[in-house]
C-alpha positions in Angstrom: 0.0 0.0 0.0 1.0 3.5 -1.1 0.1 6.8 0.9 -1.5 9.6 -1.1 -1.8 12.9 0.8 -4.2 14.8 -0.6 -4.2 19.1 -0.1 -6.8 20.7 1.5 -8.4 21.9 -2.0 -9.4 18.1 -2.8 -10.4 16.8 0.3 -13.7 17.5 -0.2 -13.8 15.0 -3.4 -12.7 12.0 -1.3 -14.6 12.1 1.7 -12.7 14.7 3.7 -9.4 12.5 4.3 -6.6 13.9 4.0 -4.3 10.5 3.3 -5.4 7.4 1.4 -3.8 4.3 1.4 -4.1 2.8 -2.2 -2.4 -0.4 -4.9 -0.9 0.3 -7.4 3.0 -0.5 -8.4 3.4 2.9 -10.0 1.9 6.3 -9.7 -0.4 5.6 -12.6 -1.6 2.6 -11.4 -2.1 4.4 -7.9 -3.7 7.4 -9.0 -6.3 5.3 -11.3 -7.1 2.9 -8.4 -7.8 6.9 -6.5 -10.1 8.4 -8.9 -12.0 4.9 -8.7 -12.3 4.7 -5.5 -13.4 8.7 -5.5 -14.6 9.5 -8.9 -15.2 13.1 -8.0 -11.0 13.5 -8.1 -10.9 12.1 -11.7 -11.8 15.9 -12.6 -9.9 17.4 -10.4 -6.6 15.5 -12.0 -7.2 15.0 -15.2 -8.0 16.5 -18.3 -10.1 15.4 -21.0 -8.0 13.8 -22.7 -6.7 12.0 -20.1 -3.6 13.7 -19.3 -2.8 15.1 -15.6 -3.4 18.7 -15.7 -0.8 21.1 -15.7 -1.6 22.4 -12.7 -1.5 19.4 -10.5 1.9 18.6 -9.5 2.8 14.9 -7.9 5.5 13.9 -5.8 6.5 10.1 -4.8 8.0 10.7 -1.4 10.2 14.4 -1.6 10.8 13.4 -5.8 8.8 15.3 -8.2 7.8 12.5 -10.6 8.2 14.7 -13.9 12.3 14.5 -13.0 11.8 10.5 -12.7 9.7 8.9 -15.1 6.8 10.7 -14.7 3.4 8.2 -14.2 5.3 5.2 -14.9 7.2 6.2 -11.6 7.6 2.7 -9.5 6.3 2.7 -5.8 6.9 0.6 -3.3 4.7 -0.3 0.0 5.6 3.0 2.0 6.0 5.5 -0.5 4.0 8.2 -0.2 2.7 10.2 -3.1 1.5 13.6 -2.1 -0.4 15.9 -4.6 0.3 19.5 -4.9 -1.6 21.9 -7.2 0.0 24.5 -8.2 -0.4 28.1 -6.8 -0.8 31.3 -9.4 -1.6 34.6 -8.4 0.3 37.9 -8.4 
């Protein structure tokens, strides 16, 4: 099992927890098994076309997945995989 911290922002969509434990041997396979489980996140993380949104930023443990190997990122029981959206304003 992987932990997924969720922010504050997306709580809301899966049941007001902010950590899930999911599956899932990489982040793709974790996130999927995520918006499953909480359909109202699939929005909030992906596009249309079935890309992450720009905005949303994941990390596996402190490792920002698009300097690994982006969703084919392995994890391992203990990982955890945080979400971050990004933050715009001026």
């Amino acid at each position: 099992m992987v932990t997924v911290r969720l922010p504050g922002s997306l709580r809301s969509f899966a049941g007001n927890k902010s950590e899930c434990s999911m599956d899932g041997a990489t982040v793709d396979e974790v996130l999927q098994n995520l918006t499953k489980q909480y359909a109202g996140l699939r929005f909030q993380l992906y596009a249309e076309s079935g890309e992450l949104r720009r905005f949303v930023n994941i990390f596996v443990n402190k490792d920002d997945i698009r300097g690994l190997h982006a969703g084919h990122t392995n994890v391992r029981t203990g990982d955890v995989i945080s979400i971050i959206p990004s933050i715009a304003g001026g």
